[in-house]
N, C-alpha and C positions, 0 to 999 in steps of 0.2 A: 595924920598921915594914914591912907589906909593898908589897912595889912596885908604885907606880900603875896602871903597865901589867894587870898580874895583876885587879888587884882592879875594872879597867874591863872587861877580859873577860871575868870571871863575870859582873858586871851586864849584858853584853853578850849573852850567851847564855842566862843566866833571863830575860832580855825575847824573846829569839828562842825559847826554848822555849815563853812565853806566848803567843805570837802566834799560833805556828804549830800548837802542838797544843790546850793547854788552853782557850782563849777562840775557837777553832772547834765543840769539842762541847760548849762551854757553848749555843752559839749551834743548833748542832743539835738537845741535847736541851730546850732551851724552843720550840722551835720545835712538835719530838714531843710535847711538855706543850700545846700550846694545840693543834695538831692533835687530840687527845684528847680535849679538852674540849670539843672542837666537835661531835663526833659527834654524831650523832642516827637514830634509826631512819629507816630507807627509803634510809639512803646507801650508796653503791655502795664498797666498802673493796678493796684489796688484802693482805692479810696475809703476814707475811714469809718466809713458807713458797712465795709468788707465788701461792695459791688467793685468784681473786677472789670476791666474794658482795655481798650486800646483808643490811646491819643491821638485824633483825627485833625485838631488845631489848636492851637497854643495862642495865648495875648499874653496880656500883660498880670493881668489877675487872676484870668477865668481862663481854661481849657473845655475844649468837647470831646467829650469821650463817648466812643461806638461799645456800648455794651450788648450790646448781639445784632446780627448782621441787620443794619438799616435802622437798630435803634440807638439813638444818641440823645445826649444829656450835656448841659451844662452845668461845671462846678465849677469853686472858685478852685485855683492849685493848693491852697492849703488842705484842701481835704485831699489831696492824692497825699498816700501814706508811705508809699511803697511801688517801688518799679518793682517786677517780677522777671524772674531768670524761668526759661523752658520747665523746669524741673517744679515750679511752683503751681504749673498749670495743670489741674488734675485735667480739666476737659477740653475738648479741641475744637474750636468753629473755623468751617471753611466756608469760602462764597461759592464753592462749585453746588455744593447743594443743590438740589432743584426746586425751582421756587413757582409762583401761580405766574404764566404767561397776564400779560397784559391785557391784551385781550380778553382772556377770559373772564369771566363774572362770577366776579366772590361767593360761595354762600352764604346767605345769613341763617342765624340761629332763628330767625322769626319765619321765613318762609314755609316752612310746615307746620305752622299753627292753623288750626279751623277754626272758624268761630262754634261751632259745634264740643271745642276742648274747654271752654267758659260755660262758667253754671249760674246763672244768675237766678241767687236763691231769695226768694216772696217770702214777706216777714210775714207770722199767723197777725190775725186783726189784733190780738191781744195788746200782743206784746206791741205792734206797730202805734196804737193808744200810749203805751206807758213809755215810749220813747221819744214821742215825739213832745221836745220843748216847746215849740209854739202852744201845742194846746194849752188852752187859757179854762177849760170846762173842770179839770180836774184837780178838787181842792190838795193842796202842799201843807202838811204839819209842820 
């Protein structure tokens, strides 16, 4: 028969194992299950990546989320971590902004290049000799 003592401190430390780990992330993950369910488009999420956005449309798995005005992304909802209250939001995007008329034409970063700003620099004969693989003239130790 085993001894009392023994067999009180297994029971003893499956109740402290229960406590401390298992019925804490039980308690976490229904928490992330009703936070889930809650969602709704227009809310402000943080995902666990720390990219904040706003909920633009919801399925069954995957949400899209607008992370600055016009840019959006698909995640599944498991990475939204966190709905956010006013007070989370250090910085504020608005769509009055003014943005480039349609019409207009973009700049590119390329259009003020010259070809004049390229150097196309002529190897000396030497060194052009000892570079080049093909040549077959020049005995190899």
């Amino acid at each position: 028969m085993p001894d009392l003592s023994t067999l009180l401190m297994l029971v003893l430390m499956g109740a402290a194992f229960y406590f401390l780990l298992i019925r804490p992330q039980q308690k976490r993950a229904k928490k992330q299950q009703e936070m889930t369910n809650s969602l709704a488009s227009g809310t402000r999420v943080m995902l666990s990546s720390g990219v904040f956005g706003t909920i633009r449309h919801l399925g069954e798995r995957q949400a899209i989320i607008e992370i600055a005005p016009g840019i959006e992304m698909t995640v599944v909802k498991q990475a939204i971590v966190k709905t956010l209250t006013p007070e989370d939001d250090e910085f504020e995007y608005s769509d009055d902004q003014p943005a480039a008329a349609d019409d207009e034409p973009l700049g590119s970063p390329f259009d003020s290049i010259e070809p004049s700003d390229f150097v196309d620099p002529k190897p000396s004969e030497s060194r052009a000799a000892d570079d080049d693989p093909t040549d077959q003239s020049s005995s190899h130790k």
